[in-house]
MIMI-384934 format. One record per residue (C-alpha): x, y, z. Coordinates in steps of 0.001 Angstrom, whole numbers, plus 500000, padded with zeros to 6 digits. Layout:
! residues N
XYZ...
//
This chain:
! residues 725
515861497139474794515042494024476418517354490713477890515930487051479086516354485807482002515514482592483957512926482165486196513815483048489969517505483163488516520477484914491262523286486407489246526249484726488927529084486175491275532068484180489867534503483150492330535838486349492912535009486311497020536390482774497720539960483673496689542303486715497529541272489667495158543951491444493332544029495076492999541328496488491158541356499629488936538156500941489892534976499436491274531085500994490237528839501657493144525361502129491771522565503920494045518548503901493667518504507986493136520645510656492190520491512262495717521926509556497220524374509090494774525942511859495670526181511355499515528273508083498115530568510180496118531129512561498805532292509930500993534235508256497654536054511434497091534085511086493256534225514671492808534808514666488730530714515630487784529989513324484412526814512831482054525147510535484413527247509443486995530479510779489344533910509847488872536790509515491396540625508462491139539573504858492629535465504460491751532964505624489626529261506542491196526126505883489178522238505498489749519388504424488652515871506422488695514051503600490852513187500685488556514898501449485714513608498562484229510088495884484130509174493094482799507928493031479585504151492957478511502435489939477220502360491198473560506435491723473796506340487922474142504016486966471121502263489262469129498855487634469672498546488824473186497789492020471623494125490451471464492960489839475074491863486105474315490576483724476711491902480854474633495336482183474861495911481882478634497799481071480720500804483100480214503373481615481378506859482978480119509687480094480390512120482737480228511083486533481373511717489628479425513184492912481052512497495566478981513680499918479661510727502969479589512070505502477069512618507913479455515149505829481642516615504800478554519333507201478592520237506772482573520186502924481443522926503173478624524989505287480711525234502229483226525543499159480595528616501459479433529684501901483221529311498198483589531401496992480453533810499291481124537423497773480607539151499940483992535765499063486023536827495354488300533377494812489961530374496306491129529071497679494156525180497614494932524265500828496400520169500708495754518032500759499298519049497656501629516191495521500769514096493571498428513292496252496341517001497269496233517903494131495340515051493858492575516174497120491245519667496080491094519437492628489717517057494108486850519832496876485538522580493754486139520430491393483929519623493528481250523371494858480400524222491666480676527203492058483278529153489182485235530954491078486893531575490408490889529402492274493068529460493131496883526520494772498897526599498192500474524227497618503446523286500806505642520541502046507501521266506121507461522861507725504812525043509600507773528490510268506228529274508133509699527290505016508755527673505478504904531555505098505503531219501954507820529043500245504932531868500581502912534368499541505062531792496526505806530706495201502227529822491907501747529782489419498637526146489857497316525952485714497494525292486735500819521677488110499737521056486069497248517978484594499145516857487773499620517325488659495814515453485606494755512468486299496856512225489901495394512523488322491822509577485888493071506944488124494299507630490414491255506992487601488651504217486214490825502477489668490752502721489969486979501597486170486709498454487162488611497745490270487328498133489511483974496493486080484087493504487387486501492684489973484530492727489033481229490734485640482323487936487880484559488024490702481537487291488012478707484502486663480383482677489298481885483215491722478790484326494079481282487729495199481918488072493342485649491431493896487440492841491218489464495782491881492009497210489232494685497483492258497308494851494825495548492199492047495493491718490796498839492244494801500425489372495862498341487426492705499253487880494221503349486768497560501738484144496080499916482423493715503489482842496466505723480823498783503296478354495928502786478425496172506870477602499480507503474691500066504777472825496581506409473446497524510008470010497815511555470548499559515015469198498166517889468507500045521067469367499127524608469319500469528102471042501117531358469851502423534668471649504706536188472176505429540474473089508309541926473358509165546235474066512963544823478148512255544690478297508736543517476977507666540418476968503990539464475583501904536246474262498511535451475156496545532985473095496640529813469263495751529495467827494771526062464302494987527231462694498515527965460106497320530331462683495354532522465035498840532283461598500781533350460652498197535599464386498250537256464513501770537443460951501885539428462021499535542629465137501642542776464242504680542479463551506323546591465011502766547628468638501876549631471235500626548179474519498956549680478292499159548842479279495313548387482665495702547028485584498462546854488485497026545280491552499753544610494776498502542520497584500417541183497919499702537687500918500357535042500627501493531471504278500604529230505155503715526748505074502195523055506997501185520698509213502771518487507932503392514759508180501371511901506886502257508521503091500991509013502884502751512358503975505863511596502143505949508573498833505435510820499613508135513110500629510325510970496876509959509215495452510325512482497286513472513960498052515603510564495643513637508145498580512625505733498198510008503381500402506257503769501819507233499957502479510860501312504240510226504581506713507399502835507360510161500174508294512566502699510235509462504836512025509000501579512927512304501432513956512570505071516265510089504336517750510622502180518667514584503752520141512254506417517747513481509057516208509917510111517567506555509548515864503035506450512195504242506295510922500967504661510996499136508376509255496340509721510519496499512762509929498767515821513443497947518098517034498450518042519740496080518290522313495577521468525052497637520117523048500158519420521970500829523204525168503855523966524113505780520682520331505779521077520719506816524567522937509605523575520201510568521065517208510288523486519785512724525782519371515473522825515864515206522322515139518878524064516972520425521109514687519550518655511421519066521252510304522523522294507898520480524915510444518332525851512770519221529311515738516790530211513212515901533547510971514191531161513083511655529702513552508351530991516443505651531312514381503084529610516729502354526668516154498520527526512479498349526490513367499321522996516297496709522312515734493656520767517826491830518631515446489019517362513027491444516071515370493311514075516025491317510795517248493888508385516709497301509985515762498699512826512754500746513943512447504803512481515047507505514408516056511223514314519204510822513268522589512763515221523120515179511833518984515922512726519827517186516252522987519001514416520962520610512082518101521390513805514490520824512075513000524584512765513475525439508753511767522571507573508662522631505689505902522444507565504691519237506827508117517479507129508350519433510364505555517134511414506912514017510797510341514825512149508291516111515833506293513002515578509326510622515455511515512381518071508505512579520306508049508618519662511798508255521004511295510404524023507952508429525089509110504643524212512285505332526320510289507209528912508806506218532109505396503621532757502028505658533477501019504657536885497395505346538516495408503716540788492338502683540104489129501810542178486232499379541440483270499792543249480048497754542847476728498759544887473976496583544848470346497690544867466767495226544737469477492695544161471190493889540614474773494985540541475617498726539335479303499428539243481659502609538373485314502713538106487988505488538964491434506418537365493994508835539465496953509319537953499759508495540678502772509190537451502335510600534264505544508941532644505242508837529015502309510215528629503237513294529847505198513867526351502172512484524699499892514909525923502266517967525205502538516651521629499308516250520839498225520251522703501096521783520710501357520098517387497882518886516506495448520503515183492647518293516152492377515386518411492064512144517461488481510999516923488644507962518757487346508015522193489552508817525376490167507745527971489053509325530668490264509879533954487289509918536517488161509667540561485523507671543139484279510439545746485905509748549156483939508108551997482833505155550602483914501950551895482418497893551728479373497996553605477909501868553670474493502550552799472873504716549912469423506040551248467621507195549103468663506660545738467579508224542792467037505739539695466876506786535999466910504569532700469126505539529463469037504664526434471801503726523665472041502316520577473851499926518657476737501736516600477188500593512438481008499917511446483361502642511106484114503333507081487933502087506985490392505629506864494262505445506073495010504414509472492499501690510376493190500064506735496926500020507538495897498460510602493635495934508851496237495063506010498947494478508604496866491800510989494979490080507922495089486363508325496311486938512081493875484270513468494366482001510946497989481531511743500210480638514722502441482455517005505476481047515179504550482800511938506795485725511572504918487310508506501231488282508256499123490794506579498479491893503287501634493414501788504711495055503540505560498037505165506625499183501830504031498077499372500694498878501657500670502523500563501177502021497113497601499283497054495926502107498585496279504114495737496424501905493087493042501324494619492184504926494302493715505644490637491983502460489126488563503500490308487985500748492504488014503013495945487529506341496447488119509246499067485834511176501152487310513143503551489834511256505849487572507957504459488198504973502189484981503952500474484956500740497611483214503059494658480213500520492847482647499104490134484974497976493297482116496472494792481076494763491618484261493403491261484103491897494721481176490575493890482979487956491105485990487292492442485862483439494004486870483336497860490528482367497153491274485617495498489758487766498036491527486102500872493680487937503195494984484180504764496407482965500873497847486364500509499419486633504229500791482924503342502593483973500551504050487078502265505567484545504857506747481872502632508611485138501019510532485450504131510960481970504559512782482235500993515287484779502328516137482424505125516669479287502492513507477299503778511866477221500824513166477531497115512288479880494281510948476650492387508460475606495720507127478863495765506703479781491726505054476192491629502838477310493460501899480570491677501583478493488380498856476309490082496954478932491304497041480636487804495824477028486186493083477112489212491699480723488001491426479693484490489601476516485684487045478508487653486533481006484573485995478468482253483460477511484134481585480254484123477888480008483405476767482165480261474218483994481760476486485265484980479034486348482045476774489137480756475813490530484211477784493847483661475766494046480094472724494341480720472495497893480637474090498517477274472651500342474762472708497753471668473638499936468449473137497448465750473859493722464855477242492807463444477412492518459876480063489498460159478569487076462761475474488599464068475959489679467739475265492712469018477346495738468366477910498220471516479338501364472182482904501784473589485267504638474508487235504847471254484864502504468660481724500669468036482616497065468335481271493515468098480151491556471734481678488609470297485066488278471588486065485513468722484944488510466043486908491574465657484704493999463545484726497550464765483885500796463520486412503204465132485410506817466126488374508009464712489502507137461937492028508165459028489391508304456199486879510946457828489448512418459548491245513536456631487345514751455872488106516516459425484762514204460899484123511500463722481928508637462962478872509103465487476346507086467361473595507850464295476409507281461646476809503827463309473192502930463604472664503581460332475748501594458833475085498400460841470834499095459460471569499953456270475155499746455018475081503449453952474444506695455941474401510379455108477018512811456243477013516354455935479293519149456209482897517242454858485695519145454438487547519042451313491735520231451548492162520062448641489504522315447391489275524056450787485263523427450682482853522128452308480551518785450850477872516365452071478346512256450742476651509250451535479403506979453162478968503370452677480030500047454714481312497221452623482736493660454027485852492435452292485375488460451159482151488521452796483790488748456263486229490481458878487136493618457315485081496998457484485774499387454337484660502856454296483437504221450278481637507483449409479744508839446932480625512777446988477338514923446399479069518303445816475681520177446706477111522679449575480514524711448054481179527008450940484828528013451033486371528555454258
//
């Protein structure tokens, strides 16, 4: 089942919103899942159960099973696409095909019906409040072709509370029709891309090459800081180190051993002079609340879950109304939010075994922000959470839940204060220096440090900080006598290999430098796609785990290796991720940014064509040549499923399996193949015969149809070997 529709197209809402409505029969709310679904009808009073959706006296509740529906492969447009052709590109669909999986196809026909129904007035869109609920949504609409009105059901906790406000606060969905247009846009500029890149790149190289606007330029970090670490040559250096017996102080590194050694010698028995003693008191601010990325890097670092993992369980969270919208960017909460949040950071004992009401703070300020909350606001524990308690959750949920409440305690909680003392001492007239750290207030960190003792496993592996002190008695002035002097020595560390965390980290700030401080959206992806490039990443082969570490595997770094600069680059990437946003706030239009896309398309197929013949068989080289090619001449290789022709233009093949032998219950062979493509004819033994039930050897022979193209299979039975089964 398949529809057309127009590029970058919103749905038409009628005129239903500017005029007064008249009473409806019944409206159609549609949610993303089943679960949440039913939270709707609970709230609807849909209690009547149906095949495939809920039914009430005044609504009907359906759902979808996330995208229901996708656009259409190439070969669903013209049947020559079935033949990955350089010659055929670009594709460029004037008018895009949705098309239904079979196994959503039943879910799917439930809704058209739903949606055509005579007693059903207009719709309501009850899929996740943002782009991808609005790409979900405006697929199904599409493709049953409804023009029905439609109004938005925007919430950010499915709460029976807040799910009952959205309702009572719909708006007309011409509202997010910007927003709607943008997901349309970066869904048809992925498949443009993708389907573009890698048929151009595959055709080429003779290699199946996949090309990805997000996928391409994250392996492409994977890929340099790999190419980092295995040509990092360390380099040693050296510090001296003085002591008086209490005070030890160091200088500042020395790339030459003999001036370390040297430096180490005149100190060593000599005096040596406090010049300065400088003591501040310093303030450390708690941190933010989560968003999606965040969260998904801590929880790699403290319970070693996966970015694809943690949003599953978020998800799930969610949707058993224990924390509020998981797919975040932002890390506040709005003004008129400030009474409730409090109230929640009040309750955070119940659910916080290492939490007492002394440790919380009154710092509900720090955390509010209504300019950097667009469409929700950062992760909470919801109030049904602290009603319900989270002691019979699964363990790993458990986690999450801890982690977020304990983020809520310490971002409301109170600044970290220490003092902290710089003292230099100077000796045969170089500097050595030391620093202390006392702790004057714990604040925030107080929570922290409970967290991490009762609910981690293991540490974090990244350094700490650590909290030294400067022995008393030392003041501008005193004297050192005698000191004793001793050289160190360190070396230059490689790279870290990237993990789940510090990729998040890298996706998120990609193209950070290379933009201004007005520029609202940077990265690589968003907090909702990032964990899904991991592991496409991952499933295609093109990175690989080991341990807590992302590694590129060799095909990902071969594939680096080809790709021009523009496709591995964070910054053109980034750019399109903000001129996304700048669609949803009407700054740019559909057209703009799809123009665009088409260019860059026309740009890739420039650069392939371009491609110098030699460079084009670089991933060949290696292959085992079976035979020539009876039709044109080029050399035959060996693939997964047949033995086929190098020559893109040709398409002679001898399959592996095949209906002739297998009827014969045999596979055509490496040796069979040799000896077809050498001598036309080859030898097989031990055929099986159905009809006969026996067993026969036959020459098989290999004969061209017209001289070209076609490969026909004849035999001459030899009935030497009878044995009956």
């Amino acid at each position: 089942m398949e529809t057309v529709i127009r590029t970058g197209a919103a749905r038409n809402l009628g005129c239903l919103f500017g005029r007064k409505e008249r009473i409806m029969s019944k409206f159609l709310v549609i949610a993303e899942k089943p679960s949440v679904a039913q939270s709707y009808a609970k709230n609807l009073s849909a209690y009547k159960r149906e095949d495939g959706y809920l039914e009430g006296e005044s609504c009907i509740v359906s759902w979808c099973l996330g995208h229901l529906a996708e656009y259409a492969q190439p070969e669903e447009y013209d049947p020559k696409y079935e033949k990955w052709q350089f010659d055929d590109l670009p594709i460029l669909p004037e008018a895009w095909k949705l098309k239904v999986s079979k196994d959503k196809k039943k879910q799917f026909d439930v809704l058209k019906g739903l949606m055509n129904r005579s007693d059903v007035e207009y719709l309501v869109n009850g899929c996740d409040a943002g782009r991808e609920g609005e790409l979900i949504f405006q697929r199904v609409y599409d493709l049953a072709g409804c023009r029905k009105p439609v109004k938005r059901l925007w919430i950010s906790s499915m709460e029976d509370a807040a799910i009952q406000k959205g309702f009572q606060t719909m708006k007309s969905e011409e509202e997010y029709k910007n927003l709607c247009m943008a997901a349309v846009c970066r869904a048809q500029a992925d498949w443009l891309i993708g389907m573009n890149g890698t048929r151009a790149y595959t055709t080429r190289y003779f290699k199946r090459l996949v090309v990805g606007r997000v996928q391409t330029p994250t392996l492409a970090m994977l890929a340099e800081r790999q190419e980092r670490i295995e040509h990092f040559q360390k380099e040693a250096f050296y510090k001296v180190a003085l002591t008086d017996g209490k005070l030890t102080v160091v200088s500042e590194n020395i790339a030459n051993e003999e001036a370390a050694d040297l430096l180490a010698a005149l100190c060593n028995g000599s005096t040596a002079v406090v010049t300065q003693m400088k003591k501040e008191d310093k303030k450390a601010f708690p941190p933010r609340l989560y968003d999606l990325t965040s969260l998904q890097r801590e929880a790699n670092r403290y319970f070693g879950y996966t970015a694809k993992r943690t949003l599953e369980m978020l998800q799930e969270l969610y949707e058993e109304k224990l924390v509020t919208y998981p797919r975040t960017d932002s890390q506040f909460v709005t003004e008129d939010m400030k009474d409730s949040v409090e109230e929640l950071v009040g309750k955070m004992p119940v659910l916080l075994s290492f939490v007492d009401y002394g440790q919380l703070g009154h710092g509900i300020k720090r955390v509010i922000n209504n300019a950097k909350v667009s469409d929700h606001h950062a992760i909470l524990p919801t109030k049904e959470a602290v009603e319900k308690g989270i002691a019979d959750l699964p363990a790993d949920k458990k986690n999450l839940m801890m982690l977020i409440c304990q983020q809520l305690v310490q971002a409301t909680g109170e600044e970290y204060l220490y003092e902290q003392t710089d003292i230099t001492v100077k000796c045969q007239e170089h500097d050595f220096k030391a620093r202390g750290k006392i702790p004057v207030q714990m604040g925030f960190k107080e929570v922290e440090k409970a967290f991490k003792q009762l609910c981690v496993k293991a540490e974090p592996v990244e350094e700490k900080e650590k909290e030294t002190s400067i022995p008393a008695g030392y003041e501008e002035g005193k004297r050192l006598f005698p000191v004793k002097a001793e050289k160190t020595t360190h070396y230059t560390s490689p790279p870290k290999p990237f993990n789940e965390d510090t990729l998040l980290a890298a996706m998120e700030t990609a193209g950070n430098k290379e933009f201004d401080s007005e520029t609202e959206k940077k990265g690589l992806g968003t907090p909702a796609t990032r964990a899904s490039i991991i592991e496409k990443l991952v499933s295609s082969g093109y990175a690989q785990r080991k341990g807590k570490q992302i590694l590129p595997s060799t095909e990902g770094k071969e594939l680096v290796k080809v790709m021009p600069e523009y496709l591995k680059s964070a910054v053109m990437t980034a750019e399109w991720e903000n001129q996304l946003l700048m669609m949803e706030k009407g700054q740019i239009t559909d057209t703009q940014f799809m123009g665009e896309i088409t260019s860059l398309v026309r740009k890739i197929l420039e650069v392939c064509r371009e491609i110098p013949e030699e460079e084009r068989r670089r991933f060949q080289t290696a292959r085992e040549v079976i035979g020539k090619c009876p039709v044109c001449g080029c050399d035959v290789f060996e693939g997964k499923q047949n033995f086929y022709c190098s020559n893109r233009q040709c398409d002679f093949a001898l399959w592996k399996e095949n209906r002739f032998l297998g009827s014969m219950e045999k596979n055509l062979d490496k040796k069979m193949a040799r000896e077809l493509l050498d001598k036309a004819c080859t030898h097989v033994k031990g055929l099986y015969s159905k009809k006969k039930d026996m067993k026969f050897d036959a020459d098989l022979l290999l004969a061209l149809e017209d001289g070209k193209r076609d490969s026909i299979w004849n035999s001459q039975r030899r009935k030497r070997n009878k044995t009956r089964r």
